[in-house]
Wavefront OBJ file of the C-alpha trace (Angstrom):
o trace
v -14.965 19.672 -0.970
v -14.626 17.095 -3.420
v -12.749 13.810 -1.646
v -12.646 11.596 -4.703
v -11.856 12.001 -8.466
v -11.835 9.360 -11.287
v -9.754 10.724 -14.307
v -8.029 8.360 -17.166
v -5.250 8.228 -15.456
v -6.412 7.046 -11.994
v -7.952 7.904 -9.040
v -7.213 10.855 -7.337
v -7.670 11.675 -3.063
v -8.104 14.978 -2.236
v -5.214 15.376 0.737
v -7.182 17.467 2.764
v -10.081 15.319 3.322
v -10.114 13.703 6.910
v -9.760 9.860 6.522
v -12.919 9.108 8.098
v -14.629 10.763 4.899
v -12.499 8.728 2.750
v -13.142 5.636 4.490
v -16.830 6.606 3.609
v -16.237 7.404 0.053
v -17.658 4.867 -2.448
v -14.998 5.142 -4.799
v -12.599 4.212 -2.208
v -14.672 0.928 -0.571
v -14.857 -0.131 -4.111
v -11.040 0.133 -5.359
v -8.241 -2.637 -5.636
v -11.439 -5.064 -4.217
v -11.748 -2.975 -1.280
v -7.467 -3.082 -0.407
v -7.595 0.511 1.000
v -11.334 0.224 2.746
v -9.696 -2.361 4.522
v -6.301 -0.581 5.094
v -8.413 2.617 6.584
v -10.465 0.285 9.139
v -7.234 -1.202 10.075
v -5.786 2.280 11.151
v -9.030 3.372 12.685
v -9.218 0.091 14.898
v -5.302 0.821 15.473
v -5.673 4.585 16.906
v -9.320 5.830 16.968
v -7.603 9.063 16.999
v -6.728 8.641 13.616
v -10.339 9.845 12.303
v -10.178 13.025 12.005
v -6.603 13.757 10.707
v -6.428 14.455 7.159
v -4.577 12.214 4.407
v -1.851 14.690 4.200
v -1.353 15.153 7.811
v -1.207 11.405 7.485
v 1.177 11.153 5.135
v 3.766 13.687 6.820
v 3.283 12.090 10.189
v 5.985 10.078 11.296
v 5.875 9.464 14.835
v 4.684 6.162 15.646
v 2.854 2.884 13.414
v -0.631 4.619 13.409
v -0.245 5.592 9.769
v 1.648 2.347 8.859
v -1.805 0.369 7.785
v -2.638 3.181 5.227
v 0.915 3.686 3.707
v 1.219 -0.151 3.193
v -1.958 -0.564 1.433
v -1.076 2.902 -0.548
v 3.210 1.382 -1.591
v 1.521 -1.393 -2.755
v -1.323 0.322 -4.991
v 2.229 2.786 -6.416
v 0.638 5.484 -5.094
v 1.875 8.936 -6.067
v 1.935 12.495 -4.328
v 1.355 15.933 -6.065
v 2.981 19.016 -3.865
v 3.678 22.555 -4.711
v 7.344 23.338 -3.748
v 8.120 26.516 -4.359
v 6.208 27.884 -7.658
v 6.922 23.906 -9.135
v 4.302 21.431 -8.509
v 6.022 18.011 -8.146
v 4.869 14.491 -8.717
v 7.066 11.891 -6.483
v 6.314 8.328 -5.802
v 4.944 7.327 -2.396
v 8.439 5.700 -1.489
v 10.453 9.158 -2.419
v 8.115 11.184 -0.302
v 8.517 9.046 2.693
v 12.007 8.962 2.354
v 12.253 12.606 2.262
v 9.424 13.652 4.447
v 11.710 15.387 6.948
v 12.804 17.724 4.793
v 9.490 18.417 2.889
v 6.926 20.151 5.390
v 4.025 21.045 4.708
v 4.739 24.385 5.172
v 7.165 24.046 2.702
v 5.379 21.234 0.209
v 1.447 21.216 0.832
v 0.562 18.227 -0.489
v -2.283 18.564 -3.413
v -3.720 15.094 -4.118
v -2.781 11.335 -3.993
v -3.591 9.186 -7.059
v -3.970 5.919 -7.544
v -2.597 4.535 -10.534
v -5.450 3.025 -13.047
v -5.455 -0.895 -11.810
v -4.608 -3.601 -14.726
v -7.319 -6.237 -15.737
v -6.959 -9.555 -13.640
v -5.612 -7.509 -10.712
v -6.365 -9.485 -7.391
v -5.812 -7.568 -3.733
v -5.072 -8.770 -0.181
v -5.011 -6.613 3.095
v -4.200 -8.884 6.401
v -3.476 -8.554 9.571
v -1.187 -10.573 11.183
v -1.676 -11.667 14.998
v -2.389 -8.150 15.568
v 0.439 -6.506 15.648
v 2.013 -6.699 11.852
v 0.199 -5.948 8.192
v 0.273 -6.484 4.991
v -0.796 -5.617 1.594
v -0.576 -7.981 -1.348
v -1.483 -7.494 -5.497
v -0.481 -9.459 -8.461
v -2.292 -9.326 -12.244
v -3.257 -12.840 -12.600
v -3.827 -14.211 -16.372
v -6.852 -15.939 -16.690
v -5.422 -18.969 -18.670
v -2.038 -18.960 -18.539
v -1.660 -18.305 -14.757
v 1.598 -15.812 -15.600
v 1.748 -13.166 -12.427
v 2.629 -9.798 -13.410
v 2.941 -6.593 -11.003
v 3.692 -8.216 -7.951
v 3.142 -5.503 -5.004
v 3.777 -6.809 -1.553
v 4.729 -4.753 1.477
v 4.658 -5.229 5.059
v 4.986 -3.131 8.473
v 4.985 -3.648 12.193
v 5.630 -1.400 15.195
v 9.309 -2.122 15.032
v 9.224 -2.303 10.471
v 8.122 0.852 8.625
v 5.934 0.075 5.681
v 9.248 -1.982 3.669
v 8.475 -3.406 0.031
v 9.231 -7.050 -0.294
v 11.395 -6.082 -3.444
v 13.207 -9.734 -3.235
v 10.093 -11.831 -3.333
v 8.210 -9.552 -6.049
v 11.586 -10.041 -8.534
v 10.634 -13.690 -7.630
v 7.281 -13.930 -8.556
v 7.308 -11.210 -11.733
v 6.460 -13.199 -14.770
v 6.220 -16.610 -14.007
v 3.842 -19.325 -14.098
v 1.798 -19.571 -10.211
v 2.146 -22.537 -8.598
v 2.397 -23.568 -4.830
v 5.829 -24.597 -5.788
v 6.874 -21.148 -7.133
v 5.178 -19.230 -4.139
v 7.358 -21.303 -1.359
v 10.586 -21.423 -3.362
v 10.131 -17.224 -4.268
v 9.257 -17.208 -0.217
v 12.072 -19.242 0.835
v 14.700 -17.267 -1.522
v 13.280 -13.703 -0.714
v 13.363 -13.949 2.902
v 17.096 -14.137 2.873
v 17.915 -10.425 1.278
v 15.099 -8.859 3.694
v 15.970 -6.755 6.890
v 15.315 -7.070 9.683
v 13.862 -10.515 8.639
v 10.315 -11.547 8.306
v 8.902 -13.492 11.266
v 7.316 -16.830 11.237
v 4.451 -15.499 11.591
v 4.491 -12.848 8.569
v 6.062 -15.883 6.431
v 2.995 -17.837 6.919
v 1.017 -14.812 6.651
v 2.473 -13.849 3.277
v 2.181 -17.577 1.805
v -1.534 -17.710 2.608
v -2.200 -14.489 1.283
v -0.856 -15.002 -2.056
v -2.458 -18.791 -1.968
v -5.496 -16.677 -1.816
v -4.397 -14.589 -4.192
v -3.822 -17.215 -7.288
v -6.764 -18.955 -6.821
l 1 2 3 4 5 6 7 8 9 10 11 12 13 14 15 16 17 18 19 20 21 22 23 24 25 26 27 28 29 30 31 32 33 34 35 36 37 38 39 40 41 42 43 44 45 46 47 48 49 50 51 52 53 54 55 56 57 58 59 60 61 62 63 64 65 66 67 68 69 70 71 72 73 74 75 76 77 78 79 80 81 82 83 84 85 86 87 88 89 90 91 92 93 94 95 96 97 98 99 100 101 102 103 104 105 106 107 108 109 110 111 112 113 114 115 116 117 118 119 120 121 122 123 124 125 126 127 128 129 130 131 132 133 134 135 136 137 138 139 140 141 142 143 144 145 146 147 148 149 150 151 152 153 154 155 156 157 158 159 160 161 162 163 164 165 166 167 168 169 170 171 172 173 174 175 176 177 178 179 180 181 182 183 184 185 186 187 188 189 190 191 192 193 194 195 196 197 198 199 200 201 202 203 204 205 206 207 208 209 210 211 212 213 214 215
């Protein structure tokens, strides 16, 4: 079975394959500078268990935060899913899926494939865990010389926070000029429209990662 599939329009991830062969696929250690690699280690090291469950058994499982690692990396890359409901095959965003997961089983929607979205020149890519227990995903397009940030992607989970896009902060950060200064006033700002709100911990967390990511 074919895991892996690069077409103009993205990457595509076979839903049946188990994770542990996509955590072994080159085309996957090599993409978004090695976001999802990192994102599939993380839920390994989580829940050993993990390794042998397919990507669409992943994606419809909602019991618990041992899938949270993946689906952060995968909002923040805009993944997409391909199903077959019915005699239509559908194409919904990552986000819709989730939200509608309970009344989509697989049964009733086998999943297909996941793609990627092509990524844009100047993209730059974060995974981090923070203090164990929380994780995050971070990508902005960074110009080369006039330091403008376009697609912002940040999300974040935790055992108590289901993967949640930092909607606030990206709206921030879209289109402007990077600076120290605009990172901790978009931070600052953000913070206030998020619930439940980001710890200390995942503020700090989030600042340093998109420190790394400007320079």
């Amino acid at each position: 079975m074919t895991i892996t599939f690069e077409q103009p329009d993205g990457l595509y991830l076979s839903t049946g394959a188990a994770l542990a062969r996509l955590l072994e696929a080159e085309a996957v250690q090599a993409f978004a500078g090695g976001l999802l690699h990192a994102a599939l280690t993380t839920t390994f090291n989580l829940q050993p268990s993990t390794f042998n469950l397919s990507l669409a058994e992943t994606l419809h499982h909602s019991g618990g935060p041992e899938s949270y690692p993946l689906l952060t990396a995968l909002l923040t890359l805009d993944a997409e899913v391909h199903a077959q409901v019915g005699e239509d095959r559908r194409v919904l965003p990552l986000s819709g899926f989730l939200s509608y997961r309970a009344s989509l089983p697989p049964e009733r929607a086998p999943l297909q494939a996941l793609r990627l979205p092509p990524l844009n020149p100047g993209g730059r890519y974060q995974f981090a865990v923070i203090e164990g227990e929380s994780w995050l995903a971070a990508r902005l397009d960074l110009h080369e010389k006039l330091r403008v940030a376009g697609h912002v992607r940040l999300t974040i989970s935790s055992p108590t926070r289901s993967p949640q896009r930092l909607q606030s902060i990206e709206d921030r950060l879209d289109r402007q000029v990077m600076s120290q200064a605009v990172l901790e006033t978009a931070l600052v700002a953000g913070t206030t429209d998020i619930t439940p709100p980001l710890t200390q911990a995942e503020q700090t967390a989030l600042l340093a990662a998109l420190n790394q990511l400007i320079q």
